[in-house]
N, C-alpha and C positions, 0 to 999 in steps of 0.2 A: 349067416347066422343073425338072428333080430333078436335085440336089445329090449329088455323090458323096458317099460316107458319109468319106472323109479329108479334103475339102475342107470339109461339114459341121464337123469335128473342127477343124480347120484357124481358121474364124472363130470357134467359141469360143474358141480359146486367144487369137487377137487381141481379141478385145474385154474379155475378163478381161486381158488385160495393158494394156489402154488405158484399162480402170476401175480398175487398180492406179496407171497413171501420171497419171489422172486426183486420184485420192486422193493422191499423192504433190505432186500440182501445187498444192492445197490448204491443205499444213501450211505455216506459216510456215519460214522458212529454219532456226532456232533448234531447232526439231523433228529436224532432219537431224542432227544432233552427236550423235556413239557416244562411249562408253567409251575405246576406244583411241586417240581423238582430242585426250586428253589426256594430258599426263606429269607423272610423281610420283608421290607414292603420295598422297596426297591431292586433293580437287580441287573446287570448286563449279561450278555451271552455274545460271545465271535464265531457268529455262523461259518459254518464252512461255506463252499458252492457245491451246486448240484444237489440243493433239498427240495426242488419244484417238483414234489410228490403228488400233484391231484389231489383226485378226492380219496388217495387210499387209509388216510387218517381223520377222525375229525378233528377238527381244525375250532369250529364258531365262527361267530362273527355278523356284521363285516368289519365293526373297528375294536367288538369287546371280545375279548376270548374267554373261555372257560377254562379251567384248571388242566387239566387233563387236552389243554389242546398243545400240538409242535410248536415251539417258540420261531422255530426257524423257517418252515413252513406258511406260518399265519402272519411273520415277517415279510415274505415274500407276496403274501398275499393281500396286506394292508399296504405294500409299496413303500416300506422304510428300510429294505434289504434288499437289492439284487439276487439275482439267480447266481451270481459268482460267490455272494458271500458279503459279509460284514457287522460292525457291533452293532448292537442293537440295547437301547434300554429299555426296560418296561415295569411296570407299577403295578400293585395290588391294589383293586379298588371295591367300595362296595356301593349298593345302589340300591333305595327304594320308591318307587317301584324299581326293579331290574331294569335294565337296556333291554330291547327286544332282543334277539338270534335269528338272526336270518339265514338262508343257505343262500350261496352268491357263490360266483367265479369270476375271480382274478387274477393277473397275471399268471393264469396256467395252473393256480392251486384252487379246490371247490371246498367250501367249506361246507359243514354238515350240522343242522339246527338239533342240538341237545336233543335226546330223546325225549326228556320230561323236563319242558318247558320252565323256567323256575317262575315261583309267584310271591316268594318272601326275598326279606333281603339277603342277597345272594351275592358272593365273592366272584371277580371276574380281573381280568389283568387287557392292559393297553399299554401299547407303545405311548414310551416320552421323549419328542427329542430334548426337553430342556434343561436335560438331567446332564450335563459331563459324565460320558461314558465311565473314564476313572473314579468318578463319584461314586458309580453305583457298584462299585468289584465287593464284595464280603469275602472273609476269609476263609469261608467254604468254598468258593467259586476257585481256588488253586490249592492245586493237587499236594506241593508241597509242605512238609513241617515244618522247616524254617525257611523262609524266604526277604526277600527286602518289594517294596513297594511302593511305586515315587510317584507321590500325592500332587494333585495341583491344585493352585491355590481356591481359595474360598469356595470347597466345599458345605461349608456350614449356614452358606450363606443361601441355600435353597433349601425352602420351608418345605417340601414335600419328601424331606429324606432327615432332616436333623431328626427324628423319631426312632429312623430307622439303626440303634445301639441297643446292643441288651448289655446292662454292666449289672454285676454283683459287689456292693460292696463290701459284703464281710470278708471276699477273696480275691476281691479287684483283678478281678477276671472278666473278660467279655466274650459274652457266647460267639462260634465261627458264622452265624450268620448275621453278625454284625457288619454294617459296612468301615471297611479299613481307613478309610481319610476322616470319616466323622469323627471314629470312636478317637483316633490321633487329637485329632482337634479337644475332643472333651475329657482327655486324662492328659492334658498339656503336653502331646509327647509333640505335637505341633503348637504352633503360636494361630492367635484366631486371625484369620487372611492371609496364611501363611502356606507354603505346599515346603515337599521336602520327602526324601527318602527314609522310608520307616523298615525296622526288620521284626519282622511276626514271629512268631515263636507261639507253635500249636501246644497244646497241653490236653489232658485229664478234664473234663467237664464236670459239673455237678446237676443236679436234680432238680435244681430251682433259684433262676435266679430273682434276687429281689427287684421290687422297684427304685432304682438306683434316683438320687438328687439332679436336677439339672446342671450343668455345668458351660463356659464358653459358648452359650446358644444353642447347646444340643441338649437334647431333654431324652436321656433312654426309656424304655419301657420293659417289663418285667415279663419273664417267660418260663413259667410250670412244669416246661415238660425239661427231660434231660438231652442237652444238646454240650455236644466238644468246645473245646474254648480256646482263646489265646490271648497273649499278652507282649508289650512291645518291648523288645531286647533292646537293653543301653551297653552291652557288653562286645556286641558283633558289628563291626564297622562293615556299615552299609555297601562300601563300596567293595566287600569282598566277597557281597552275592548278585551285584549288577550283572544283567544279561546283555547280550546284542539289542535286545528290543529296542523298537524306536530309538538307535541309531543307522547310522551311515552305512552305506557299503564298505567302507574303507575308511578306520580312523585310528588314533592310537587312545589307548588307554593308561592310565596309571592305576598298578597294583597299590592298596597298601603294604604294612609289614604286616606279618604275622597273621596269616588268613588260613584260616584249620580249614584243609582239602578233605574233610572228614564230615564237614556240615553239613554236606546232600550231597546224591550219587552225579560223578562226573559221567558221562554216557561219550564214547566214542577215544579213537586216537589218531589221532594229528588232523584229524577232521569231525568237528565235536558240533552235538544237538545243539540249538540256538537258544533251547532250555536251562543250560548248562553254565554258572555261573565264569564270566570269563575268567577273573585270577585264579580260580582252582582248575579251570583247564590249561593256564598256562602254567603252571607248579609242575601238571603230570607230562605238561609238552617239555618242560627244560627250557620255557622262555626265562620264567625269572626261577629263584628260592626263596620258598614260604616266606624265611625272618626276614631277607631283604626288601620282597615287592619289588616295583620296579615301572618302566613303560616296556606295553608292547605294541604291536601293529596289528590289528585285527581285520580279517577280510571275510565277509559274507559268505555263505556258498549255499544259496537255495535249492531246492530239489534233491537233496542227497538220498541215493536206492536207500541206506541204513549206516549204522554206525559199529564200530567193531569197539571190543574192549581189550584194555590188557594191564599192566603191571609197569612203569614206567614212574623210575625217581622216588620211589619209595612210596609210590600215591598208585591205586587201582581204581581204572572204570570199568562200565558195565558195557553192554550191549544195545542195541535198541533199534526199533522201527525206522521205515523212510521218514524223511519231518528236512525243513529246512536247515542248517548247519553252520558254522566258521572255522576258519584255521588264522594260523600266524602265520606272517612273514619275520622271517629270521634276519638278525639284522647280528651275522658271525662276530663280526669286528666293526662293530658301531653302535649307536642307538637308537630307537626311536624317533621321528622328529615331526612334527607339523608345519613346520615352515623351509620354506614357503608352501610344500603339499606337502604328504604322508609318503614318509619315506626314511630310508635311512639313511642317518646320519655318522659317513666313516671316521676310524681313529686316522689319523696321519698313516700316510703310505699306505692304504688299501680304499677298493674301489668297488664297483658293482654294485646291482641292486641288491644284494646280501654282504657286501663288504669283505666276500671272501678273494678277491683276486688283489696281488700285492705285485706290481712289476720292480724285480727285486734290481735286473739290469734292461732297462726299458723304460717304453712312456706310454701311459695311460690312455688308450682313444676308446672310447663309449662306443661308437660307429664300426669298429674292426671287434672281428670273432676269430679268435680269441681279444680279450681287450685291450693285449699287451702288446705295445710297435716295440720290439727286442732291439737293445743296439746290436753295432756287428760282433758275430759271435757268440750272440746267446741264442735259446730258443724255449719255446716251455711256453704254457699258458700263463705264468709266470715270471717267462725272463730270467728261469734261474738254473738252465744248462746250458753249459758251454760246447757251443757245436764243435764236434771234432771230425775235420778231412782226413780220409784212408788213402793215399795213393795206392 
């Protein structure tokens, strides 16, 4: 059977756009986030790995990009991002005349020169490294409604981002594309050269913010359109929404008192997202109770398939995706301890790396399985039955 010559024409374009959507189907979700996708003039993104997508998006370039090109992709392609992934900051600029656009190929990705050329001045975005990646976070850029945020110091002190706050003052609110360590800095919830953990607290936006007074070295600017907002909570102690993040594989924590397991969704049980603030997944594990707080022992566990949910201590989690993870080590009859390592610390007369083995007639050996050398006539992993001979 022959093929009309348009019909021929007809299944290549189908199958080239089914090997584009097939490629498209490939890159992780994180790969899809453009430039224009965020607001401010500053801004980071944590590339995933594996967004060395070619030429199947445009991109720009080769060091300005256009609105509408992959952040993560044109990362890869100006060499400030590996193929495996990483943060990346980048700046809203303008320029007249424009930068040229060139099409180039690099590292693996092709960029693709604007259809229509631009010839007025025109908005374009480039990587900064000189930016501290934590400088550049806004409060749009995390999913959550309330969260805590741990600032490092003197952000205010680089003149390419102290702009970048929108504050209102008739409701001293700040729009969510404000960046989080500045706008700290200029409503004194930080001191100026100062870092420190801040808790956000998303809210109701309004229609217009004004042009707010300079404050601390940060000078906001005023924004028209309607955008979400937040504000910094002096009520929720920071340290009862701290994550894993940028710590240790293995360390202990201290809970405070009184930390409401109600403030964001806890995700998983007895093996919890890395998302998931620690004290309120130990509340629904049974390390510590809400009013007392406490230390626990926290251990990493990357790669987790997903996380289950349930009911547990009067506290409910949810469900949720593969993502990196942690659990506790249980410390039965003891506590916590850092020294000399992480580990647990037992009450008198009990032993183990959980504190659960007590040699009730016996002696202690860490090196024998069970741990307990029983005097004569007892037996038990314990030491606490008395052997009895049958003639």
């Amino acid at each position: 059977m022959k093929l009309h010559r348009k019909t021929m024409l007809t299944i290549v374009v189908l199958v080239c756009s089914l090997c584009t959507l097939a490629t498209d189907a490939l890159q992780p979700a994180g790969c899809k986030k453009r430039f224009e996708d965020f607001g401010g003039i500053a801004s980071t993104f944590d590339c995933p790995a594996n967004c060395d997508i070619g030429s199947v998006y445009v991109v720009g370039g080769p060091y300005y990009f256009i609105p509408d090109s992959l952040v993560c992709a044109a990362a890869i392609h100006a060499a400030v991002a590996p193929v495996t992934g990483g943060k990346v900051v980048f700046r809203k600029q303008t320029s007249n005349p424009p930068p040229l656009m060139k099409a180039t190929t690099a590292n693996g990705v092709t960029t693709i020169v604007p259809a229509s050329a631009p010839t007025t001045t025109t908005e374009f975005f480039a990587f900064d490294s000189s930016i501290p990646s934590d400088c550049a976070v806004a409060a749009e850029d995390i999913d959550q409604e309330v969260f805590v945020f741990n600032c490092p110091s003197g952000c205010e002190t680089n003149t390419d981002i102290i702009t970048d706050v929108v504050f209102d003052d008739a409701t001293s609110i700040f729009a969510v594309q404000s960046l989080i360590c500045v706008a700290a800095i200029y409503d004194g919830t930080l001191t100026v050269g100062s870092g420190g953990a801040v808790v956000v607290q998303k809210q109701q936006g309004i229609l217009s913010y004004g042009d707010a007074t300079s404050a601390n070295g940060v000078d906001p600017g005023p924004l028209n359109t309607y955008d979400h907002a937040f504000i910094f909570s002096f009520t929720i102690d920071a340290n009862c929404l701290q994550t894993v993040s940028n710590q240790p594989s293995l360390f202990v924590f201290t809970c405070p008192a009184n930390c409401d397991p109600s403030l964001v969704d806890i995700m998983g049980d007895g093996i919890y997202n890395e998302g998931t603030p620690i004290c309120l997944a130990a509340i629904h594990d049974g390390q510590i109770i809400a009013a007392d707080g406490g230390d626990v022992i926290v251990n990493k566990r990357p790669g987790q398939s997903g996380f289950s949910g349930s009911t547990r201590n009067g506290v409910t989690s949810i469900w949720g995706g593969p993502d990196d993870g942690f659990d506790f080590s249980d410390c039965i009859n003891g506590s916590p301890t850092n020294a000399p390592v992480v580990a647990c610390s037992c009450y008198a007369t009990w032993f183990g790396d959980a504190c659960n083995i007590k040699c009730v007639e016996g002696i202690y050996d860490a090196s024998n399985n069970p741990a307990c050398t029983c005097n004569s006539g007892w037996v038990g992993p314990m030491c606490n039955s008395q052997y009895v001979k049958f003639c």
